[in-house]
C-alpha positions as CSV (number, residue, x, y, z in Angstrom):
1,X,82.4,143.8,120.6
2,X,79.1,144.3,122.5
3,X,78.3,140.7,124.0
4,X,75.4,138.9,122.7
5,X,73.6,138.6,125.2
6,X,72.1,141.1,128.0
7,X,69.9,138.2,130.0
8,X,70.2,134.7,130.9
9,X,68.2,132.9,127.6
10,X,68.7,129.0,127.5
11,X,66.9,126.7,125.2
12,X,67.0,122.6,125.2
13,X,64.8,122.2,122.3
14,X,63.2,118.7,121.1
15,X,65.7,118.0,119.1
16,X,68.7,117.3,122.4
17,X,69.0,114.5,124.3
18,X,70.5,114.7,127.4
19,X,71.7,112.7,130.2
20,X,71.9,114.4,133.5
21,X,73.5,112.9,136.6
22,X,70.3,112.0,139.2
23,X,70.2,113.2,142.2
24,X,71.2,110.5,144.0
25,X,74.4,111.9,142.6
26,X,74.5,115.4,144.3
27,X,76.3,114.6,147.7
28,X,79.1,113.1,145.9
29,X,79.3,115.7,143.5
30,X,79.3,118.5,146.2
31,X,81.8,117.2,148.2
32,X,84.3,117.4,144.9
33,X,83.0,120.9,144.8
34,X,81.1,119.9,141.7
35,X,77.5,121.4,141.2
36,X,75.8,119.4,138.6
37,X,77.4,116.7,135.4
38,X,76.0,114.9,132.2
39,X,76.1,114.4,128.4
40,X,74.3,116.1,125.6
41,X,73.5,115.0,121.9
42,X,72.3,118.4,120.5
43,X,70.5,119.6,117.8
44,X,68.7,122.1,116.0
45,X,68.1,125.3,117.9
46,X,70.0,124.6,121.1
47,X,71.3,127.3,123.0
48,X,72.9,128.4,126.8
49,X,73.3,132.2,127.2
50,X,74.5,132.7,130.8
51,X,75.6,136.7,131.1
52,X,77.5,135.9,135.0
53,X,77.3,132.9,136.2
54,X,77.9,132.2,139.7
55,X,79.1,128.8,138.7
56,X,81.6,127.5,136.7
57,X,81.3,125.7,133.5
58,X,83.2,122.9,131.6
59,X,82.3,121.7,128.3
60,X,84.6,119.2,126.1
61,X,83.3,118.1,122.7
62,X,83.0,114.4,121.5
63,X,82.0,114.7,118.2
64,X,80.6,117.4,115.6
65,X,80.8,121.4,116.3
66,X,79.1,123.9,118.1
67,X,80.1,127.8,118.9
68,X,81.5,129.3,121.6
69,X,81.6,132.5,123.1
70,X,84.8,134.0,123.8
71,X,87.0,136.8,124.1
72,X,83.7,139.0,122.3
73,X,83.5,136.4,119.4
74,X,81.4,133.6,118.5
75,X,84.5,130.4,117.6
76,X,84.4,127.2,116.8
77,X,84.2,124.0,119.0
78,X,85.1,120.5,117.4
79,X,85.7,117.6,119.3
80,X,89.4,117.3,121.3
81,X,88.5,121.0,122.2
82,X,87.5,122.3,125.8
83,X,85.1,125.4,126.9
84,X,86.3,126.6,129.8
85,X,84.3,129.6,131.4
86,X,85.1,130.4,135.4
87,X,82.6,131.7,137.7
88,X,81.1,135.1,137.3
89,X,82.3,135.7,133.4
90,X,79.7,135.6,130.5
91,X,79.2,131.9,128.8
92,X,77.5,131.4,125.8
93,X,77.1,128.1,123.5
94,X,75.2,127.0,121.3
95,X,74.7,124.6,117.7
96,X,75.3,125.7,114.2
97,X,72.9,125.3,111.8
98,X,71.9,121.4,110.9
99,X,75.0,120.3,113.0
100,X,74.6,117.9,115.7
101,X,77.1,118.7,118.6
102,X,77.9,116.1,121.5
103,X,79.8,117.0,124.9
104,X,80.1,116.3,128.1
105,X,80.2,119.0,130.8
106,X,80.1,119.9,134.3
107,X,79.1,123.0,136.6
108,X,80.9,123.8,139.7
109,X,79.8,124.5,142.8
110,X,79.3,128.5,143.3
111,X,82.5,129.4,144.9
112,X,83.9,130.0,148.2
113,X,85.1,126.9,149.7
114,X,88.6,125.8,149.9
115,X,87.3,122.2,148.2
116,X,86.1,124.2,144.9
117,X,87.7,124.0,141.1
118,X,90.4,126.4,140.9
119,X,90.5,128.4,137.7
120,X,93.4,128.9,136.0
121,X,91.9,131.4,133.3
122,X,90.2,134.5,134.5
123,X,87.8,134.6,131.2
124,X,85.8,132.1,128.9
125,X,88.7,130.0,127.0
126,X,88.8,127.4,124.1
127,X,91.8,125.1,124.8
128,X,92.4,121.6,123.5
129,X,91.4,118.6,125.9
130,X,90.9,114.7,125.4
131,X,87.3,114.5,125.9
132,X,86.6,110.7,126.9
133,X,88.2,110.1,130.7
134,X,86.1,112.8,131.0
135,X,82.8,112.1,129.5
136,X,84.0,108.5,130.8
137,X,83.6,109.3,134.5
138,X,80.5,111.4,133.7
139,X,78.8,108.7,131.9
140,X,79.7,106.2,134.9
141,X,78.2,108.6,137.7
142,X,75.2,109.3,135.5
143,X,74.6,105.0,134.9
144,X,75.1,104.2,138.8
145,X,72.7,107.2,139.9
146,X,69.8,105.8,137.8
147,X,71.1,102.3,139.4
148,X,71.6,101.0,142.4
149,X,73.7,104.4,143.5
150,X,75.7,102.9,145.3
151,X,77.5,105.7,147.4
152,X,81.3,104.5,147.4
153,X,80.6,104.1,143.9
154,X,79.2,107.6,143.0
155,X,81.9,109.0,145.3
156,X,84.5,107.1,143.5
157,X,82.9,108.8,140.1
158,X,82.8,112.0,141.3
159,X,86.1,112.2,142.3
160,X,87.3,111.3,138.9
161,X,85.1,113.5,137.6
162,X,86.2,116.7,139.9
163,X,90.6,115.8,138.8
164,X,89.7,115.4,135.3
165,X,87.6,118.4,135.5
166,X,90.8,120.2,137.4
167,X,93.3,118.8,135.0
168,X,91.8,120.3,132.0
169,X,90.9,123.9,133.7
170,X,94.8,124.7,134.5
171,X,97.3,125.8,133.0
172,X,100.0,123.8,133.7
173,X,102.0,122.7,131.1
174,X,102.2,118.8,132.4
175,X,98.6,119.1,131.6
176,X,98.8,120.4,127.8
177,X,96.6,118.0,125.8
178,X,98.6,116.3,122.9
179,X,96.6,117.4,119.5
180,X,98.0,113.9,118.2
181,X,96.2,111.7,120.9
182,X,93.6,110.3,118.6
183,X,96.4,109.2,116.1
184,X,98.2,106.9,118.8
185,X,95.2,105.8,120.0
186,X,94.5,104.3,116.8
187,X,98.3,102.7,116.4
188,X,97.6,101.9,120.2
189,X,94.5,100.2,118.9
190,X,96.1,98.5,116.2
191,X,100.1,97.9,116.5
192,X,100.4,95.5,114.2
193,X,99.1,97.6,111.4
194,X,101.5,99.1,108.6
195,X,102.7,102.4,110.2
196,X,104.6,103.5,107.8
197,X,105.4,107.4,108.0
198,X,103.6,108.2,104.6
199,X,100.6,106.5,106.7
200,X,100.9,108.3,109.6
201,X,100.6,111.4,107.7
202,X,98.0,110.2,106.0
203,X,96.2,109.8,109.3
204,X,97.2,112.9,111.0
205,X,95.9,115.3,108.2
206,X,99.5,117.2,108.1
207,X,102.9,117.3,106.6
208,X,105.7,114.9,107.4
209,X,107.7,117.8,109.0
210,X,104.4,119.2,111.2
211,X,103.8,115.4,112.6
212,X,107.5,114.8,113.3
213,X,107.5,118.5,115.2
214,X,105.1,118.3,117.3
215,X,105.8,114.4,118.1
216,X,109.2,115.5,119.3
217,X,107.5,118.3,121.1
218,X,105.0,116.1,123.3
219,X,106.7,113.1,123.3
220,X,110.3,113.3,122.8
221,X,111.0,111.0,120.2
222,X,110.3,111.0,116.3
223,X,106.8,109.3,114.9
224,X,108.5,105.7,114.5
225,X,109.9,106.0,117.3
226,X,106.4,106.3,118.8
227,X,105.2,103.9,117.4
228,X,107.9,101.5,118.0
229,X,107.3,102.7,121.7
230,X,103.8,101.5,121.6
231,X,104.1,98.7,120.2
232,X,107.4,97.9,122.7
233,X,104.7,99.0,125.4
234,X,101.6,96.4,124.3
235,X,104.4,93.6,124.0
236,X,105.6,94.3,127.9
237,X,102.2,93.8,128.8
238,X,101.3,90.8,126.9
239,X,104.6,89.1,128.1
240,X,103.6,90.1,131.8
241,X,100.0,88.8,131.3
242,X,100.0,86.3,128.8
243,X,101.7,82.7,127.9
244,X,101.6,83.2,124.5
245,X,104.8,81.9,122.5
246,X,107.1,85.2,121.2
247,X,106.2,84.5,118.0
248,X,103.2,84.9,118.3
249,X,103.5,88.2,120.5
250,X,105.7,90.2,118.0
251,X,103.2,89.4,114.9
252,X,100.6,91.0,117.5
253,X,102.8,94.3,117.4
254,X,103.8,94.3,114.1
255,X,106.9,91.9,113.5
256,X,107.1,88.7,111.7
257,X,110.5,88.2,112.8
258,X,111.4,87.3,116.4
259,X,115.0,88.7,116.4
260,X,114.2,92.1,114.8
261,X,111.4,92.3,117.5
262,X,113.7,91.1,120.3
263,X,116.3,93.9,119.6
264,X,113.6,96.2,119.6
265,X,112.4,94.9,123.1
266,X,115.9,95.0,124.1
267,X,117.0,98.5,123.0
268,X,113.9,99.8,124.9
269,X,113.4,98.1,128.2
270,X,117.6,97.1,128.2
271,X,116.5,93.5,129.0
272,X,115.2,90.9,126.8
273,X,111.8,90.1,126.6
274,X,112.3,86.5,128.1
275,X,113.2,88.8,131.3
276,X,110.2,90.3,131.7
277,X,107.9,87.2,131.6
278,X,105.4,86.5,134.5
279,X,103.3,83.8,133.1
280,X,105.1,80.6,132.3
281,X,104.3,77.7,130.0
């Protein structure tokens, strides 16, 4: 398919907001081989055609949709997905009719120095990606260069920025994003919630036998047993940094009973929990 696009032809429109690091930011950024950061909220009309780039591009989603361009298509991007396009490759996004689309991205530095983003993909890519250490570190940079910039401070942005930027753009498998992130983060968020398997389903939007396949394929163990590990892992840290009673730790992760929540503890760590307490009464 011919690409769509013969000329650079970028558009913000009125309807995008946009937070773009300062440029207080730009030493720090360039010496993590990073060319430019920020956030956009946008809407109707909004459009980057970029035919060869001498940069290149990131883009993760946070919420809604926009398209993509890739390999001669336009596709999809929903949030936990990633645009990846390396230097020198045609890049094109863009909204979808009366859809808001929010992301976070960052241009690299043109290439040629031994401190640049190495691309693992030699054309434009959608692959999955968890969007907010990410956006996290870009929001932070962006805040402290309209600040007081601080320079140990934006250095210490931009260098999360540049390894979350690196982490996402290879291919290593140690790296692949787990498409069920935003389902432990809510258990995470919640361990003392009912998490039965009917409502992790529920939650996940798939089948029993989907959810328990591709826990076992990230993860290693079977949904409750995930759950019991997060739950086993918010108790270790409440018994390291708290003084709170036991009881009252195992209702916080989801037990009413202090001996079914000790053999839990127990067949996890392979100590009690009494063992691992830093704080004392």
């Amino acid at each position: 398919m011919q690409e769509p696009f013969r000329e650079i032809n970028s558009f913000i429109g009125p309807d995008t907001a946009e937070q773009i690091a300062a440029p207080a930011t730009r030493p720090a950024l360039s010496a993590q081989g990073l060319q430019l950061a920020g956030l956009s909220d946008a809407g109707q009309g909004y459009r980057m055609h970029r035919p060869c780039p001498a940069q290149g591009h990131l883009l993760v989603t946070l919420g809604g949709v926009g398209r993509v361009w890739v390999g001669g298509q336009w596709v999809e991007c929903a949030e936990g997905s990633a645009y990846i396009s390396p230097p020198g490759v045609p890049c094109a996004f863009e909204t979808l009719p009366d859809r808001r689309w929010r992301f976070g991205w960052v241009f690299t530095r043109n290439a040629g120095s031994a401190s640049d983003i190495a691309f693992s993909f030699a054309a434009s890519t959608l692959a999955p990606a968890d969007p907010r250490p990410l956006t996290t570190a870009i929001e932070g940079l962006y805040r402290e260069g309209i600040g007081l910039a601080d320079r140990s401070l934006l250095d210490d942005w931009a260098h999360l920025i540049r390894a979350y930027t690196q982490r996402i753009v290879q291919s290593h498998p140690v790296h692949r994003f787990d498409p069920l992130a935003p389902l432990w983060a809510e258990v995470d968020a919640r361990p003392a919630a009912d998490w039965s398997l009917t409502r992790l389903t529920e939650r996940a939007c798939m089948s029993t036998e989907t959810l328990r396949q591709r826990c076992l394929t990230h993860h290693g163990r079977s949904p409750i047993e995930q759950v019991t590990h997060l739950r086993m892992r918010r108790a270790d840290t409440l018994l390291q940094s708290t003084s709170s009673k036991l009881i009252v730790i195992a209702r916080m992760v989801g037990y009413e009973n202090v001996s079914a929540f000790s053999t839990a503890f127990r067949r996890t760590y392979g100590v009690p929990p009494s063992s691992r307490r830093q704080i004392r009464d």
